[in-house]
C-alpha positions in Angstrom: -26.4 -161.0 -54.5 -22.9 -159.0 -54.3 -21.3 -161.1 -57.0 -20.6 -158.1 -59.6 -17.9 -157.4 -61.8 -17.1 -153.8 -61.4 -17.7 -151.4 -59.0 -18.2 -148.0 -59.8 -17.8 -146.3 -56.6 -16.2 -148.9 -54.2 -15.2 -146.2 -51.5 -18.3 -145.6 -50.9 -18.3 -149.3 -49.3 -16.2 -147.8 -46.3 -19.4 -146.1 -45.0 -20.7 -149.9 -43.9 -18.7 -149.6 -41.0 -21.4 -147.4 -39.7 -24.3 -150.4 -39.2 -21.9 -151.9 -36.3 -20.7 -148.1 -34.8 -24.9 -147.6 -34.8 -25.7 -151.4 -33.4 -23.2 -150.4 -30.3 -24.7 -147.2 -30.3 -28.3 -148.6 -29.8 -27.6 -150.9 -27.6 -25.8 -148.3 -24.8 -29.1 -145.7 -25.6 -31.5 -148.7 -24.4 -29.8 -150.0 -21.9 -29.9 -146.4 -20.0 -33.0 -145.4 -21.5 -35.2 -144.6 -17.8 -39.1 -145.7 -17.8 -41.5 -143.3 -18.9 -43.9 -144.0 -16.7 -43.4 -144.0 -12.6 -45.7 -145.7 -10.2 -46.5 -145.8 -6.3 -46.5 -150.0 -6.9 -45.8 -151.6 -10.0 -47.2 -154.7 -8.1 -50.4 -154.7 -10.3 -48.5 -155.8 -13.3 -46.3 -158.4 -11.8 -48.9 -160.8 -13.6 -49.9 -159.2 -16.7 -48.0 -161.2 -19.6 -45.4 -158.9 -21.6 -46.7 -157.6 -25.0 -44.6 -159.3 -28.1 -44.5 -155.9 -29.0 -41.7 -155.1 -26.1 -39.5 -157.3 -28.7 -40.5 -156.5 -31.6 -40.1 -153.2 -31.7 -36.5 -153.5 -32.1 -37.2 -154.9 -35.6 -37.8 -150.9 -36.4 -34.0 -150.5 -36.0 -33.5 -153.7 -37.7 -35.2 -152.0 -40.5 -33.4 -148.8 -40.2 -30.0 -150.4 -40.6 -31.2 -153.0 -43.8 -32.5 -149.3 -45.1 -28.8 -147.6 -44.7 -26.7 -150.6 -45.9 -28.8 -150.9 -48.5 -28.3 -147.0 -49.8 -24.7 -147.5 -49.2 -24.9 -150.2 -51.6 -26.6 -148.3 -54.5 -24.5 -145.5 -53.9 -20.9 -147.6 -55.1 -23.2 -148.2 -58.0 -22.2 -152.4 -58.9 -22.4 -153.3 -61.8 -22.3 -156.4 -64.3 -19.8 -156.4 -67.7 -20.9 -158.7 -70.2 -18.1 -159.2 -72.8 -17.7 -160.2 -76.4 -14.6 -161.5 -78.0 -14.4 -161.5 -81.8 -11.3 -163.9 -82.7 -10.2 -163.6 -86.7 -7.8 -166.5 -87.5 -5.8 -166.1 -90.4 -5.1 -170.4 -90.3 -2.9 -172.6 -91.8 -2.9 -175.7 -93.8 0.0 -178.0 -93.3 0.6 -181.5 -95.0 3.4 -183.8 -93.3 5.1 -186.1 -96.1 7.1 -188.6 -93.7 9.5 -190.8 -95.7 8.8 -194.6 -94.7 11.1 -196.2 -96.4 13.4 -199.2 -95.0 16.4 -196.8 -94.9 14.7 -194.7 -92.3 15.5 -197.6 -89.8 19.2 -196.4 -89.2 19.7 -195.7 -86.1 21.9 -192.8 -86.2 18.9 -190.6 -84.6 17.2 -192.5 -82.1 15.6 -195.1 -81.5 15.7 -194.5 -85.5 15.1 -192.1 -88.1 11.0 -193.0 -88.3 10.1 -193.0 -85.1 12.4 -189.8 -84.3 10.5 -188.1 -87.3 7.4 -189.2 -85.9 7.7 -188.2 -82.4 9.1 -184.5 -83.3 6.0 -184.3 -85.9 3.3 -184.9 -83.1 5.1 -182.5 -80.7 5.1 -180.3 -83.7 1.2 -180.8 -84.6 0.5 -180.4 -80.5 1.6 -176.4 -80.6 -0.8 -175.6 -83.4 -4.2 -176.1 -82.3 -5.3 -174.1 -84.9 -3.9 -175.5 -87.5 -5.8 -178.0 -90.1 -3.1 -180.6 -90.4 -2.9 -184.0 -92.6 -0.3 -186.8 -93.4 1.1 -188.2 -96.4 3.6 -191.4 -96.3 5.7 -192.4 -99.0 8.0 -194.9 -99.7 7.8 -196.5 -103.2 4.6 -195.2 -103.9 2.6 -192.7 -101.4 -1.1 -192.3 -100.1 -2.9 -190.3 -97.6 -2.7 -191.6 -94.1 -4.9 -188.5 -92.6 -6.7 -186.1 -94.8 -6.9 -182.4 -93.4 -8.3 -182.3 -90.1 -8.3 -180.2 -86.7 -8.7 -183.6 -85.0 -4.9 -183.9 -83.6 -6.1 -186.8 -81.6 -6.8 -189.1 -84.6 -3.5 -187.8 -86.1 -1.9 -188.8 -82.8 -3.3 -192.4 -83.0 -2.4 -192.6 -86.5 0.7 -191.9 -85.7 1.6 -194.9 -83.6 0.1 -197.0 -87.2 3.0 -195.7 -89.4 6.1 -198.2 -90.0 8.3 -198.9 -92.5 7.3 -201.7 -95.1 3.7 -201.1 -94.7 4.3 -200.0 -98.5 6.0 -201.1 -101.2 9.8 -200.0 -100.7 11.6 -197.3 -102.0 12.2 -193.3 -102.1 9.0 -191.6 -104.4 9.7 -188.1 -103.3 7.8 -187.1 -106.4 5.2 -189.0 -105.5 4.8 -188.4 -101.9 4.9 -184.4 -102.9 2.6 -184.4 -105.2 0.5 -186.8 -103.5 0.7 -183.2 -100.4 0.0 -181.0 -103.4 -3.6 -182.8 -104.2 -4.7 -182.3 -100.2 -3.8 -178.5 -100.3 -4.6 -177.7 -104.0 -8.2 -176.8 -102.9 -7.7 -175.2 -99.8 -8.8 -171.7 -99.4 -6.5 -171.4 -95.9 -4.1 -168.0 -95.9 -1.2 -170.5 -95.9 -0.4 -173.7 -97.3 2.6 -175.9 -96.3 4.0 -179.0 -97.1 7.0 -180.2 -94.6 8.7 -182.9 -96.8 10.9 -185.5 -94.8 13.4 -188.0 -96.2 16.5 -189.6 -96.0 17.4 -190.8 -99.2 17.4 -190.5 -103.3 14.4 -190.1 -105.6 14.3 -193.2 -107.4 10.9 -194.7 -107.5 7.4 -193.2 -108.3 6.0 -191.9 -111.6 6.2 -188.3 -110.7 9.0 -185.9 -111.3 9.9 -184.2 -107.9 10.7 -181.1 -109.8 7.8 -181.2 -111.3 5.6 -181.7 -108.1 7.4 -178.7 -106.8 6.3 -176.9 -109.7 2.9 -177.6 -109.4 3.0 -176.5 -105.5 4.2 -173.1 -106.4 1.3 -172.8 -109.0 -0.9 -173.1 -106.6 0.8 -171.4 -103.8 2.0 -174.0 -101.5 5.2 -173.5 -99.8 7.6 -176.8 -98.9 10.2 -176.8 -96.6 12.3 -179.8 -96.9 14.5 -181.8 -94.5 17.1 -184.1 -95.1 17.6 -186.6 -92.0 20.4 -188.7 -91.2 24.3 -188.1 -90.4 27.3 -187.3 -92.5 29.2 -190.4 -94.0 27.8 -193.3 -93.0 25.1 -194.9 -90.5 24.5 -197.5 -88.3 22.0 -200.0 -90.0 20.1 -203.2 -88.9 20.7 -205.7 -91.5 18.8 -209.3 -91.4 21.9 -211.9 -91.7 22.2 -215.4 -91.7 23.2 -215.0 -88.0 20.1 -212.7 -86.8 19.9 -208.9 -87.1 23.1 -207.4 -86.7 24.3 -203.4 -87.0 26.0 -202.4 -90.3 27.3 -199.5 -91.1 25.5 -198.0 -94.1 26.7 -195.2 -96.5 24.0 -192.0 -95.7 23.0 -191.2 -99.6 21.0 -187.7 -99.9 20.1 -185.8 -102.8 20.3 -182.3 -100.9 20.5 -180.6 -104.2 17.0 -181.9 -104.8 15.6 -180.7 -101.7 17.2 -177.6 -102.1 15.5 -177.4 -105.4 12.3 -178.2 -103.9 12.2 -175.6 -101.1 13.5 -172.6 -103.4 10.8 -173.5 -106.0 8.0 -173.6 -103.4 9.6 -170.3 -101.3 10.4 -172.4 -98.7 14.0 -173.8 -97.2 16.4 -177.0 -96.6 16.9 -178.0 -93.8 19.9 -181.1 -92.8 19.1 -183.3 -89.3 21.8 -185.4 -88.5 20.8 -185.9 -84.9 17.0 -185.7 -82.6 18.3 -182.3 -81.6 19.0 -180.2 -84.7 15.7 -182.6 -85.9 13.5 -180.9 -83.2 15.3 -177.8 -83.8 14.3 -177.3 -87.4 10.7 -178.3 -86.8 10.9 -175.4 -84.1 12.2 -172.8 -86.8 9.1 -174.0 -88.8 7.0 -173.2 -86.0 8.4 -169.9 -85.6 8.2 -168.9 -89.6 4.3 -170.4 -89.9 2.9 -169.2 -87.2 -0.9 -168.3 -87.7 -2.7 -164.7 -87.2 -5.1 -164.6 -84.4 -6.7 -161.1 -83.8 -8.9 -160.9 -80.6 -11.1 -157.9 -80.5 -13.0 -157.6 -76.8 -16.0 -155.4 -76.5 -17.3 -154.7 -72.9 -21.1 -153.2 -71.6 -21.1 -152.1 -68.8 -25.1 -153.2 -67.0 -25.9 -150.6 -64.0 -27.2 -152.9 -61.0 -27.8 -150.2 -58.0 -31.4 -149.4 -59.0 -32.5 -152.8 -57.3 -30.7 -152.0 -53.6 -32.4 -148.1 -53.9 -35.9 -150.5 -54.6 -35.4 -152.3 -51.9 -34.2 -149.6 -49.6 -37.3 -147.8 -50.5 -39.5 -150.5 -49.8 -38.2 -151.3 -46.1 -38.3 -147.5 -45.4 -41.9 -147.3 -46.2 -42.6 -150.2 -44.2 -40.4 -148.8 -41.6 -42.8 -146.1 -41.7 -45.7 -148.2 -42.0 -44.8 -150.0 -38.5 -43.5 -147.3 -36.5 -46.9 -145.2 -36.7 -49.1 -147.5 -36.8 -48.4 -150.6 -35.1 -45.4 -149.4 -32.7 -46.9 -145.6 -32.4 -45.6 -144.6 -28.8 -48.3 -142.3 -27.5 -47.4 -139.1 -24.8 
């Protein structure tokens, strides 16, 4: 019954300290209140059985002080707010192209370059909830492992599906872009993004990468591109006659491709030679695509004292109601 949002006049809630001040108060005036009437010998109504009314006509104070609470009540006025958000999101469309390729099994980031990339891409997906996101794997060729979706948890599971050689080998960035390209061509989101991950040299495919990044400016994607793996040469499992064994491999990139890419597309380059400064640059990405959300609250404001006043109203009648004509004291 008291479970309101707002109160308009809560001081006025101090004046309820009254109802126990007028309880003691009652109490002392009836315990030194003197019999009205005296007799001789009160002996003729040692057996007379006592009225219900001798107890009942306390409930006349009962009334009185439901009647008083009850105005004090209406008078702080409670009330109810019933609210209404409207929340604009300006979203954004982003298409992961992960790299699959045997050479992302160096181990120079940990455990190795794939599952690195991997596990920085989900954290990356898990901050933008609303955010359509897909994937695209390439190696020699490239297809679409999730099409755009606000379902993270698919992409999450999907995730854990991605390994290297589950395609044909090799490094289609042309491909792999302009396969990203197709999924956002049609999207009518206020951004569209393509983060673009590799570790080595174009040299497979049928698509130009240049041309793929022409073709995502045209229709206004942006790519950021990032190179992954460590300056001169990497630590590589090789299959040998003796088991696998670590070599060390020479780290090829074609950063003057990438860089191509990204200041075709508006975007930038970006060089991971570690899990840090790889998590660090999906960070930055964070940070420069972050979507719009405008939350605009409108309150009402629902006046709730008129039902106390009804109610005080009511008990006061009867009040009346009882007091002269079923408790009337008569002189």
């Amino acid at each position: 019954m008291f479970n309101y949002d707002e109160w308009a006049n809560p001081e006025y809630l101090w004046a309820l300290l009254l109802i126990p001040a007028l309880i003691a108060w009652y109490l002392l005036r009836n315990k030194k209140r003197d019999p009205e009437l005296v007799f001789s010998d009160n002996q003729v109504f040692a057996d007379m059985p006592l009225s219900p009314k001798i107890y009942l006509v306390h409930l006349l104070f009962v009334i009185r002080l439901f009647v008083i609470a009850l105005l004090i009540v209406a008078l702080a006025r409670p009330q109810s707010v019933s609210s209404k958000q409207n929340i604009n999101i300006e979203g954004i469309d982003i298409v992961t192209a992960l790299d699959v390729s045997s050479s992302m099994l160096a181990r120079d980031l940990q455990p190795n370059r794939l599952e690195a990339a991997k596990a920085v891409s989900k954290d990356f997906i898990s901050k933008r909830p609303n955010d359509r996101v897909g994937l695209v794997i390439f190696s020699g060729e490239a297809f679409t492992q999730v099409p755009l979706t606000t379902d993270h948890q698919m992409i999450y599971s999907l995730f854990r599906e991605i390994e290297s050689g589950m395609i044909e080998d090799g490094t289609a960035i042309g491909d792999g872009l302009a396969t990203s390209v197709s999924r956002l061509k049609d999207s009518q989101a206020i951004s569209k993004v393509i983060i673009l991950l590799t570790d080595g040299v174009n040299n497979a495919g049928s698509i130009d990468p240049r041309s793929a990044a022409e073709l995502a400016k045209m229709y206004g994607i942006r790519v950021y591109t990032i190179g992954v793996g460590t300056q001169g040469y990497a630590p590589y499992p090789m299959q040998t006659p003796f088991g696998v064994q670590m070599q060390n491999v020479e780290v090829q990139i074609d950063e003057d491709l990438l860089k191509e890419i990204a200041k075709t597309t508006g975007g930038r380059y970006f060089r991971a030679q570690d899990n840090k400064s790889l998590k660090a640059i999906y960070d930055e990405i964070d940070k420069l695509e972050k979507s719009k959300i405008d939350v605009q609250e409108f309150k009402r404001k629902h006046e709730k004292f008129m039902g106390f006043a009804l109610w005080a109203l009511g008990l006061f009648v009867l009040e009346v109601v009882l007091r002269f004509m079923v408790f009337r004291k008569f002189p």
